[in-house]
N, C-alpha and C positions, 0 to 999 in steps of 0.2 A: 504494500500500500504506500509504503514511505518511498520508493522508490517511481512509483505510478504517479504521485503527486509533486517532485522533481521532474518529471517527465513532461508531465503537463504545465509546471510553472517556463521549462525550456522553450515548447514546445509555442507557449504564447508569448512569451517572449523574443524569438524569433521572430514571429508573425509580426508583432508590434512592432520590431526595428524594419524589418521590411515594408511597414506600412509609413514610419517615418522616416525614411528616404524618401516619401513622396509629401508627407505628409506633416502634422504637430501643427495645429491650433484648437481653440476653444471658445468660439465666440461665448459672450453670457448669458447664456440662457441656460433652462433647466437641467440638469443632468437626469439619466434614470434614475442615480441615487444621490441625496445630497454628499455634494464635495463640502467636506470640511477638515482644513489641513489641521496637522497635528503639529504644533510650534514646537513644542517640546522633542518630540523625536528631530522635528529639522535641525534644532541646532545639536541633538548629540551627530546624527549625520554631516551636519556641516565640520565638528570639530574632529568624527571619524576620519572624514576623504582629506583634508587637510594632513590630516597624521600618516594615513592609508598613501596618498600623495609622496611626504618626504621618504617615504621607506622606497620610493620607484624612483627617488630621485627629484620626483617635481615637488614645484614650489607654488602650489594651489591657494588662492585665495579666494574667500568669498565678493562676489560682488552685485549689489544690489539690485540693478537694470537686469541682471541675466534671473535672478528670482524670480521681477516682477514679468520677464518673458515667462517660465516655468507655470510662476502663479495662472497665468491667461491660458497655457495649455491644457492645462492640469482639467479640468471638468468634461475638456472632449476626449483627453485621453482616459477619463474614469467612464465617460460614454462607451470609447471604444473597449475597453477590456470588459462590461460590461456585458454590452454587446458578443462580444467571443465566447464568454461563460452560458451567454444563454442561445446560443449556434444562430444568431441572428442577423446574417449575411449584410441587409439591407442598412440595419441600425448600426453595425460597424461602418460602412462605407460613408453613411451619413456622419457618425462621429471623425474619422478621419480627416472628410470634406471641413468640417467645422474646426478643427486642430490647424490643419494645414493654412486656413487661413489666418486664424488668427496670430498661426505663428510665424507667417511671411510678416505680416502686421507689424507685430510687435519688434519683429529683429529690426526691421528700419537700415537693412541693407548688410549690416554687420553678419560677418562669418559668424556660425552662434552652430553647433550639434545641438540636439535633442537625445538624450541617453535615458532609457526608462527602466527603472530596475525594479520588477513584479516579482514579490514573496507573497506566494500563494498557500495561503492556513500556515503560515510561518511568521514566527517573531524577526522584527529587523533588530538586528543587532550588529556590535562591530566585527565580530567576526563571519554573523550570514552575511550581512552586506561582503566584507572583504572576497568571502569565498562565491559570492554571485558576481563579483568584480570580476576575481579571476577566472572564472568560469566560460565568462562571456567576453574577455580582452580581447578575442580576434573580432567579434563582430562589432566592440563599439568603437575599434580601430577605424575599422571599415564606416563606421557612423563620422566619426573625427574628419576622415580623410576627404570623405562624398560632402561635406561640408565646410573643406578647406580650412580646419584647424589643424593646422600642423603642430605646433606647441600649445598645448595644453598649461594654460595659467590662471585662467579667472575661473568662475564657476558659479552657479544660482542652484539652487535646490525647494521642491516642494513634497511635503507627504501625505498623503491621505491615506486613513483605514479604509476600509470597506467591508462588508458583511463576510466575502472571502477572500479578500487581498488586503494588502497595502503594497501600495506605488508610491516610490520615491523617481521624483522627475525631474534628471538634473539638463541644466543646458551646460555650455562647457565652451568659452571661446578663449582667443589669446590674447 
């Protein structure tokens, strides 16, 4: 079972970096479930990746513009993994459509990746986080790259619970 529900947190997690390389906005409007970020988890994650950061050699810093992008994605992307949980082809495409804009919007031309990290019926912590980091470094390479961060230095982060996830959504520019 523990291994079926790592499979499935991969398995949509893939799908959702695939869909942001096209995709990441949230205009404001409703979500299916309400977005409500957890401040508290944000800043142990922000003082995680910063830590997480200096052990890879980088010198990560928070910065506020890339949050308030994160913040504006954050509800279409709880749309969209919503949407995947309940096999709801239409409602994911419409959640994307609404991410993707809002997050062309918000960058306001800046290099900026979208990086989304889904612990699915799991606790975030510094070490799930770390080990969903590593887990996934070739594919959010690959997010860095198609969005022309080459050096990884600033950073924004948002979190939300949800009934069976929490999403941590970081943006990440130089």
């Amino acid at each position: 079972m523990k291994k079926m529900k790592r499979l499935v947190a991969v398995l949509l997690a893939g799908i959702m970096a695939l869909a942001m390389l096209t995709a990441c906005g949230g205009t404001p409007s409703t979500p299916s479930t309400p977005v409500t970020r957890d401040k508290e988890l944000e800043k142990s994650v922000v003082a995680w990746t910063v830590e997480l950061g200096k052990g890879a050699k980088l010198e990560l810093t928070e910065d506020a513009t890339l949050t308030t992008i994160s913040e504006k994605c954050l509800p279409g992307m709880v749309k969209g993994y919503d949407a995947l949980i309940a096999n709801n082809q239409t409602a994911y495409n419409a959640a994307m459509a609404e991410t993707k804009t809002a997050f062309n919007a918000a960058k306001n031309g800046r290099n900026v990746a979208p990086v989304d990290v889904l612990f699915l019926n799991m606790k975030v912590t510094k070490e799930t986080l770390a080990a969903a980091i590593q887990q996934n470094a070739g594919k959010f390479q690959t997010i860095l790259k198609n969005a022309g961060v080459k050096n990884p230095a600033k950073f924004g982060v948002t979190v939300t619970k949800q009934d069976q996830y929490t999403l941590v959504l970081f943006m990440v520019s130089e």
